[in-house]
VOPABA-653348 format. One line per field, with one value per atom (N, C-alpha, C): residue number from 1; atom name; y, x, z. Coordinates in steps of 0.001 Angstrom, whole numbers, plus 524288, in hexadecimal, padded with zeros to 5 digits. Example, Ala and Ser with C-alpha at 12.3 -4.5 7.8 and 13.67 -1.06 7.14 Angstrom:
REM residues 2
seq: 1 / 1 / 1 / 2 / 2 / 2
atom: N / CA / C / N / CA / C
y: 7E9C6 / 7EE6C / 7F31C / 7F736 / 7FBDC / 8001E
x: 83386 / 8300C / 83390 / 83232 / 83566 / 83264
z: 81E78 / 81E78 / 81E78 / 81BA8 / 81BE4 / 81EBE
REM end
This chain:
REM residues 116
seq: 1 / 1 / 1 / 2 / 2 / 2 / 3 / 3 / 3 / 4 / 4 / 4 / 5 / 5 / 5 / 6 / 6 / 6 / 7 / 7 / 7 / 8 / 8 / 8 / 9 / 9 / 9 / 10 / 10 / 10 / 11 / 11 / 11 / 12 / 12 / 12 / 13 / 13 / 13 / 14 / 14 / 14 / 15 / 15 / 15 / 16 / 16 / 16 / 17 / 17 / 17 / 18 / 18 / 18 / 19 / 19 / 19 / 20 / 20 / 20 / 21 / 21 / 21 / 22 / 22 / 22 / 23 / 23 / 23 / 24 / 24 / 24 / 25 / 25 / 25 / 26 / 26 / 26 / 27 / 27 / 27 / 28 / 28 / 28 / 29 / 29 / 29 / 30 / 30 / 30 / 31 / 31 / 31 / 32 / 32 / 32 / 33 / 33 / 33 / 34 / 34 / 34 / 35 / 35 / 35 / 36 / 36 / 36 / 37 / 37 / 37 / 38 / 38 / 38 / 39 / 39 / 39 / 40 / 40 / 40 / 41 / 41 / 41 / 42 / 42 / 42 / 43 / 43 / 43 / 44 / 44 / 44 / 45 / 45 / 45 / 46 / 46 / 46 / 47 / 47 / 47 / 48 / 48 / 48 / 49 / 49 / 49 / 50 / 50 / 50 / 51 / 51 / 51 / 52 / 52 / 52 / 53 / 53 / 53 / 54 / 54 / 54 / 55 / 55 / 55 / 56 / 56 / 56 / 57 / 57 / 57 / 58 / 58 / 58 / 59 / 59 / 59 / 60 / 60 / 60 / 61 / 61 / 61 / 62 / 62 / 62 / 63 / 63 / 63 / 64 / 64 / 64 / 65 / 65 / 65 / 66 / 66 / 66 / 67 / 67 / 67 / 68 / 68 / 68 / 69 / 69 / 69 / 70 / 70 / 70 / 71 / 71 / 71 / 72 / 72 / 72 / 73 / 73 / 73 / 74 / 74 / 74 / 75 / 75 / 75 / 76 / 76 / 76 / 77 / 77 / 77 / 78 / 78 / 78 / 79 / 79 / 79 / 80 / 80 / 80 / 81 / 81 / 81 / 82 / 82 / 82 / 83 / 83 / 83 / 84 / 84 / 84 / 85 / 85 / 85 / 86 / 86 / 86 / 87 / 87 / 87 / 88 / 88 / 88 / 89 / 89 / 89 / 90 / 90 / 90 / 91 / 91 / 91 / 92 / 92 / 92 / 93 / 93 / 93 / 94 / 94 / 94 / 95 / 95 / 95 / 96 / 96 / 96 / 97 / 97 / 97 / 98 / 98 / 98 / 99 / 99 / 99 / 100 / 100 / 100 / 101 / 101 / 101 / 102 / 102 / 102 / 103 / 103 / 103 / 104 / 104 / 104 / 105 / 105 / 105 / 106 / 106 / 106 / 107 / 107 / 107 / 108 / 108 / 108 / 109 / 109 / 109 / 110 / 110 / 110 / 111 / 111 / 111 / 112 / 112 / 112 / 113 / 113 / 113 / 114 / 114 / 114 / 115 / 115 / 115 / 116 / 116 / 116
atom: N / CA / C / N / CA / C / N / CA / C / N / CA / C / N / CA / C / N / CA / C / N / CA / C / N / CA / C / N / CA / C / N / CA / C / N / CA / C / N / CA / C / N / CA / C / N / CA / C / N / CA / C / N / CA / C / N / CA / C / N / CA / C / N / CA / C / N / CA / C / N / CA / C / N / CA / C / N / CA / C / N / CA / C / N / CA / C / N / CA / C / N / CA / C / N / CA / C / N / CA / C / N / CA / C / N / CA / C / N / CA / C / N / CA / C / N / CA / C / N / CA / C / N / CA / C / N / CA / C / N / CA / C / N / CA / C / N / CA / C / N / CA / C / N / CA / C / N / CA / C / N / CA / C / N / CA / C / N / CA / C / N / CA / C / N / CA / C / N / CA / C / N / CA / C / N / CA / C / N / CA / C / N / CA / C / N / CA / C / N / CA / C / N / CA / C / N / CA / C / N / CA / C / N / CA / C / N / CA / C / N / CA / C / N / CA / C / N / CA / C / N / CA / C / N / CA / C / N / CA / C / N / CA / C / N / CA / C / N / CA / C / N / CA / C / N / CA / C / N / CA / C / N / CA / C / N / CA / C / N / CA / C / N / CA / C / N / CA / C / N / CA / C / N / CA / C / N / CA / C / N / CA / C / N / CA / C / N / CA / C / N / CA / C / N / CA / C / N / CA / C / N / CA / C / N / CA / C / N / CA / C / N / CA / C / N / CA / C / N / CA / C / N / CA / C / N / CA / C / N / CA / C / N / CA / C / N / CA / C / N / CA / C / N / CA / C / N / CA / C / N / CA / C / N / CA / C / N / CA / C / N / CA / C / N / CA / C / N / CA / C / N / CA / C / N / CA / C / N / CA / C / N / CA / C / N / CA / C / N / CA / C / N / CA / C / N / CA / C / N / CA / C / N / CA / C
y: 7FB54 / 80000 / 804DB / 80A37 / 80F63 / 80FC8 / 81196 / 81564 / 81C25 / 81E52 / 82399 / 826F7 / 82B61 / 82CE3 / 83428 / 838A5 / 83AFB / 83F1A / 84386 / 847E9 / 84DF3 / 85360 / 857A7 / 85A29 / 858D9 / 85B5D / 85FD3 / 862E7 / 866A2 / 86A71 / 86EFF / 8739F / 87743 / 87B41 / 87ED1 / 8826A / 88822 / 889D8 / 88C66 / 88D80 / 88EF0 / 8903A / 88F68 / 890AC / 88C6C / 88B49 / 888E8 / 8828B / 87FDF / 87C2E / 876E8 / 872DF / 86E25 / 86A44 / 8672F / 86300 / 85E84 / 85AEA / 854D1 / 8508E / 84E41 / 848BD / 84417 / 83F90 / 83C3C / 837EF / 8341E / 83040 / 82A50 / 827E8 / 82436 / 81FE5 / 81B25 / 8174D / 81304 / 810B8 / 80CB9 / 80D4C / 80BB9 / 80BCE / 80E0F / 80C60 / 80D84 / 81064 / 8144C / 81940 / 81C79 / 81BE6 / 81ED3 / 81B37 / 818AE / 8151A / 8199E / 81AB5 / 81BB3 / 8219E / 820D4 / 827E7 / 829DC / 82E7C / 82F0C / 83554 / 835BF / 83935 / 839BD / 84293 / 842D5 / 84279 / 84381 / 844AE / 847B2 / 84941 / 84B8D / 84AF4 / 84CC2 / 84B50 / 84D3C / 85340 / 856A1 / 8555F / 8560D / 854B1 / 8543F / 85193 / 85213 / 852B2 / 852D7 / 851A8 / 84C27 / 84B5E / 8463F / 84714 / 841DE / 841B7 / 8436B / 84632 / 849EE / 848C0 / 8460A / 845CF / 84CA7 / 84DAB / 8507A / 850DB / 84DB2 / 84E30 / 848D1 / 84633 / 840F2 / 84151 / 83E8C / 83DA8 / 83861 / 837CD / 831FC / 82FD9 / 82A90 / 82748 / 8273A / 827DD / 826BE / 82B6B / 82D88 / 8322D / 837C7 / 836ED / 83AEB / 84022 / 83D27 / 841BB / 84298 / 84784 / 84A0D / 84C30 / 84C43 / 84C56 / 84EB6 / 85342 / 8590B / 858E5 / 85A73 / 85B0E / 85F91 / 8628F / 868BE / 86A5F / 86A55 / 86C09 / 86E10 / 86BF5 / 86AFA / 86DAA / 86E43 / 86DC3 / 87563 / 8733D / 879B5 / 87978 / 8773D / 8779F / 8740D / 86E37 / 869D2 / 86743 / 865EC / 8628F / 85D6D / 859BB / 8541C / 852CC / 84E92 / 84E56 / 8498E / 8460D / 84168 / 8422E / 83E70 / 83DD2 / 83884 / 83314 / 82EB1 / 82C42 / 82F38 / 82DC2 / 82E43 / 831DA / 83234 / 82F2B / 82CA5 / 82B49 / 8304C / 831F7 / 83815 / 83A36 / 83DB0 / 83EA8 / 8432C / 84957 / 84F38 / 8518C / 85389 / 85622 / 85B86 / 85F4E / 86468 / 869B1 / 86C71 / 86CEE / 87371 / 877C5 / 87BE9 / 87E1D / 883F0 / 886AE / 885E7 / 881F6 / 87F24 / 88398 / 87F49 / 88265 / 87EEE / 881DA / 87F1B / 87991 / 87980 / 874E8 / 87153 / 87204 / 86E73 / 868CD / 86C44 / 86960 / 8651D / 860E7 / 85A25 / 85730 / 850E5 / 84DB7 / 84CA9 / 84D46 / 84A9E / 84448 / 841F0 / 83BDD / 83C3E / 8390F / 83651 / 8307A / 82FFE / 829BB / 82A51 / 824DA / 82245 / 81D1E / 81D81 / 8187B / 8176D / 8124D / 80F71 / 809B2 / 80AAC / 8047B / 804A9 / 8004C / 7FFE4 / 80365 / 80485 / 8046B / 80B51 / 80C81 / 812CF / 81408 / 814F1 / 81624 / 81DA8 / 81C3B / 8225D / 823C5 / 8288A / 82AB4 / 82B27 / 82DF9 / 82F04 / 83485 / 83699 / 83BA7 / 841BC / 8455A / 8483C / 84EEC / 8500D / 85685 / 8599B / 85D51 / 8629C / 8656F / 86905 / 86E0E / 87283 / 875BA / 87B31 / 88095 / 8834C / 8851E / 889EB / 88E8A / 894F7 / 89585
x: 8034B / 80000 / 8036B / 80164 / 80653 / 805F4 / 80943 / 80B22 / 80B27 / 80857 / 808A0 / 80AB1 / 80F0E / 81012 / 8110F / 80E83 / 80C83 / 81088 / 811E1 / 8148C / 81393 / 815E5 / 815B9 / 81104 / 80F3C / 80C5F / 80F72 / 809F1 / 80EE9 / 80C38 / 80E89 / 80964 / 80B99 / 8073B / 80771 / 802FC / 804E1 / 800C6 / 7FD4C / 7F948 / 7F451 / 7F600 / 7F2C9 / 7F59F / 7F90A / 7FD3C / 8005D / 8011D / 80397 / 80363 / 805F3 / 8069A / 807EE / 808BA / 80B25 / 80CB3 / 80BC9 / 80954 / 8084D / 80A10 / 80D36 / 80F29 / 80CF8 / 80B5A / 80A1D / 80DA3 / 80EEA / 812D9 / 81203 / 81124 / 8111E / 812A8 / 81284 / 81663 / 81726 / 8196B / 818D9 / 81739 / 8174F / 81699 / 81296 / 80D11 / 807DA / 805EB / 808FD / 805C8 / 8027B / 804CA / 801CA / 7FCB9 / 7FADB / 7F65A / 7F2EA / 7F3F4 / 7F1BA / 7EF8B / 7E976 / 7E64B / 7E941 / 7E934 / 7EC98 / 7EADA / 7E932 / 7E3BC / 7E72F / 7E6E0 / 7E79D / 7E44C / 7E43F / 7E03D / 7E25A / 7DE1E / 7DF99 / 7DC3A / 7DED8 / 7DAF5 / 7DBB5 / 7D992 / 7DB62 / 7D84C / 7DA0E / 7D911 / 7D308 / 7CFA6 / 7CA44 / 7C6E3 / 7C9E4 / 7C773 / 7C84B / 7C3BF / 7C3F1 / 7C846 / 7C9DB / 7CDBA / 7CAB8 / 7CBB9 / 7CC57 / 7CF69 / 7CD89 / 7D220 / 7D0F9 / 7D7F3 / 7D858 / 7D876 / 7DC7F / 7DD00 / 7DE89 / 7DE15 / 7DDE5 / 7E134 / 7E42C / 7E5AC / 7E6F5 / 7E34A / 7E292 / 7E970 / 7E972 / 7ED03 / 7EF45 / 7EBFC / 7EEE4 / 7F03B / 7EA27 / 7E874 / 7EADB / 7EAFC / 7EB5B / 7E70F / 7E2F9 / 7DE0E / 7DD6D / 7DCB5 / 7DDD6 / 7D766 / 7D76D / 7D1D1 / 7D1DE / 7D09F / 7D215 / 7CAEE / 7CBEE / 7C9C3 / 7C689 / 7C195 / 7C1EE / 7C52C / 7C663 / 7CA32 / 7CDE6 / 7D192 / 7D651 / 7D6A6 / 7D23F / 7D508 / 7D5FD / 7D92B / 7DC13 / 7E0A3 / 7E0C5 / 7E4FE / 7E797 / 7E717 / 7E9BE / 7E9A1 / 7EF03 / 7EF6E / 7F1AB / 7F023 / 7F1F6 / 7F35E / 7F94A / 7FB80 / 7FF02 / 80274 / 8047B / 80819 / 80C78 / 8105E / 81274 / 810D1 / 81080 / 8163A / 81867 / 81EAC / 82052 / 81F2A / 81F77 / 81B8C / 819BE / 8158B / 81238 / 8116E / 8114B / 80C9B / 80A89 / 803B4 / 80630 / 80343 / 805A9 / 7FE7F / 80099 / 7FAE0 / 7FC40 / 7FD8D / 7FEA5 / 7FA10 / 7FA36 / 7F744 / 7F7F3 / 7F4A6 / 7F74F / 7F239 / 7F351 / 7EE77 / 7EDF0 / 7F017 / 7EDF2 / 7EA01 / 7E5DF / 7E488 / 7E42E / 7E30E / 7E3BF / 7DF37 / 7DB2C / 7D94F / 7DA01 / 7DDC3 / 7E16C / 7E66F / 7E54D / 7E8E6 / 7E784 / 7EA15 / 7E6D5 / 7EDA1 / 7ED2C / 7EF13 / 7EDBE / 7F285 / 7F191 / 7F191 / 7EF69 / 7F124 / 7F18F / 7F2B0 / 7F290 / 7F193 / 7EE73 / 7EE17 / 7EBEF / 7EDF3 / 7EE8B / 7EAC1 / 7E7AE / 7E2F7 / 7E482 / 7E2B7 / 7E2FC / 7E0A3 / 7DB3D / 7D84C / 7D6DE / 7D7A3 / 7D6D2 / 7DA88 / 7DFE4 / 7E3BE / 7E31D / 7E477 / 7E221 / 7E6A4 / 7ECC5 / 7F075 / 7EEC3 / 7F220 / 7F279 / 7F80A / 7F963 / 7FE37 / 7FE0C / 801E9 / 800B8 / 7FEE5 / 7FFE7 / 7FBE1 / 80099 / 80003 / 803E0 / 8002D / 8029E / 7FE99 / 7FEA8 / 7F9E9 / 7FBD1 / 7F929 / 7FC76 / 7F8F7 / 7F9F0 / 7F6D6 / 7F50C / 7F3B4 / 7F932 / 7F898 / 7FACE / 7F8EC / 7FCE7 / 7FEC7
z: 80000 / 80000 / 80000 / 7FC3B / 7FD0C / 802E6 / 80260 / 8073E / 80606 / 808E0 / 809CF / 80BCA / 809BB / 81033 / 80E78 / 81285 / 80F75 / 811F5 / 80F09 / 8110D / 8100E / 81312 / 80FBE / 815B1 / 818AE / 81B56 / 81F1C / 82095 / 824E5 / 825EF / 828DE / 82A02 / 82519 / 8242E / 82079 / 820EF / 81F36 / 82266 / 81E5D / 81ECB / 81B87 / 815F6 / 8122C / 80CBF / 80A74 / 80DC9 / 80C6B / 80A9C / 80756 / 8044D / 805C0 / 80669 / 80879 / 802F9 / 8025C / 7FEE9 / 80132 / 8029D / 8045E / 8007E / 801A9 / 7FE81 / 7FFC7 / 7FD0A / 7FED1 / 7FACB / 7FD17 / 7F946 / 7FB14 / 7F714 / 7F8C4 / 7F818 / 7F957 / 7F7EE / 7F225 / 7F15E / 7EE7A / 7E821 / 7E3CF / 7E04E / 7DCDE / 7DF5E / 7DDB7 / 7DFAB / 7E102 / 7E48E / 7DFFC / 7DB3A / 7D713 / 7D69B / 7D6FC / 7D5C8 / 7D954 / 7DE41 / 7E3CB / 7E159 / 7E4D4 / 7E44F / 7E88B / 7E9D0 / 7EE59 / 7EFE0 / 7F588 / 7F8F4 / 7FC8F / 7FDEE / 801BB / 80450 / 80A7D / 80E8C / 81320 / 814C9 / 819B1 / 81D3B / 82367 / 82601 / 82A03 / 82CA9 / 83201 / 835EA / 83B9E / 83FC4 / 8406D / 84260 / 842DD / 83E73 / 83972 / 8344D / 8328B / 82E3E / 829CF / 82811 / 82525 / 820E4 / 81BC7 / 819D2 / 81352 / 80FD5 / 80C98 / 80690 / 804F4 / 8039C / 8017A / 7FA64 / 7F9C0 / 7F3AE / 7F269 / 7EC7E / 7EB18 / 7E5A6 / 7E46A / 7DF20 / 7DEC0 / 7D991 / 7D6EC / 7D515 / 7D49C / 7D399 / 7CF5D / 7CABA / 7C596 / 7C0C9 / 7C1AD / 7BF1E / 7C2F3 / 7C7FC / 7CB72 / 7CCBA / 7CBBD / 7CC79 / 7D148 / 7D243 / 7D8B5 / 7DA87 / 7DFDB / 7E0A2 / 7E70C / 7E71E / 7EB08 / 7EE52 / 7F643 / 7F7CE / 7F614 / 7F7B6 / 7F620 / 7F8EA / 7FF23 / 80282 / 7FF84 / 7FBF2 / 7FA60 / 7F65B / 7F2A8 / 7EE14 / 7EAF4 / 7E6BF / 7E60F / 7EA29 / 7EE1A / 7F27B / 7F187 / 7F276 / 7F26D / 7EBCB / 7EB4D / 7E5A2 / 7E946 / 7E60F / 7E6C7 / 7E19C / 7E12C / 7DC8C / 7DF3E / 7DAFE / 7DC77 / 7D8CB / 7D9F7 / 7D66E / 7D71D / 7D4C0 / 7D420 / 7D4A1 / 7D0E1 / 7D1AF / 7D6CE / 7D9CC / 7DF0C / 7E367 / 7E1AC / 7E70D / 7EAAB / 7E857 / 7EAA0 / 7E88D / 7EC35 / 7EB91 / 7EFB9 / 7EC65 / 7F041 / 7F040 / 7F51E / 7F4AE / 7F643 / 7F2ED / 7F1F1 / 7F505 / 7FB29 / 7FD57 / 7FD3B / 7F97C / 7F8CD / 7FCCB / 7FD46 / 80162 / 804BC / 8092B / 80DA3 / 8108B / 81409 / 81806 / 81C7E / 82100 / 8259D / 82675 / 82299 / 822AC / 81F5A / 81D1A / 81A10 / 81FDB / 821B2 / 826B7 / 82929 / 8287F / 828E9 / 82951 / 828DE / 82765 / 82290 / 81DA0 / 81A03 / 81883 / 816C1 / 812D4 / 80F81 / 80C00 / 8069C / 808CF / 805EF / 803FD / 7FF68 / 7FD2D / 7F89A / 7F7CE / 7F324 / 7F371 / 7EE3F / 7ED16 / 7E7A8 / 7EA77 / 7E87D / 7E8BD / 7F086 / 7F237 / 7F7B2 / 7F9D5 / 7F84E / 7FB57 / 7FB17 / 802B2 / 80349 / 8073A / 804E6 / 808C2 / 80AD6 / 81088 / 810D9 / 813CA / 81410 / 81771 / 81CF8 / 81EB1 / 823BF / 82482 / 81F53 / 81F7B / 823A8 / 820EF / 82129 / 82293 / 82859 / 829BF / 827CB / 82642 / 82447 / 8269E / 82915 / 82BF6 / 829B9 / 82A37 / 82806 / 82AC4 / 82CCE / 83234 / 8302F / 8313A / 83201 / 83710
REM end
């Protein structure tokens, strides 16, 4: 099964922009759809943004979108979720996980806070 493991989180303060990496293991990571999420204290978990496996069709919360791009680079194992504008309710634990068929890996998921 991939392995996930996700990076790029951190504080930043209003306005400001964040880069999230997610990479993952093994060969067939390009097969894999691959979804961030988030999920802040006393809130649900929220998919943020999605990009498909083969074609790479991307698929944005309203929350997000105009703000956040999601994009992959296969040769890399690598899925970025590009976070411009932040605002302070942007501030959660991110994931990625990766699905193809049954199989629904995830990370350990990486903080981002959003603080002046």
């Amino acid at each position: 099964q991939v392995q996930l493991v996700e990076s790029g989180g951190g504080l930043v303060q209003p306005g400001g922009s964040l880069r999230l990496s997610c990479v993952g293991s093994g060969s067939t990571f390009s097969t894999y759809a691959v979804s961030w999420y988030r999920q802040a204290p006393g809130k649900e978990r929220e998919l943020v943004a999605l990009i498909g496996s083969f074609f790479g069709s991307t698929n944005y919360a309203d929350s997000v979108k105009g703000r956040f791009t999601i994009s992959r680079d296969n040769s890399k194992n690598t899925v970025i979720l590009q976070m411009n504008s932040l605002i302070p309710e942007d501030a959660a634990v991110y994931h990625c996980s990766a699905r193809r068929g049954a199989i629904n890996a995830w990370g350990q998921g990486t903080p981002v806070t959003v603080s002046s």
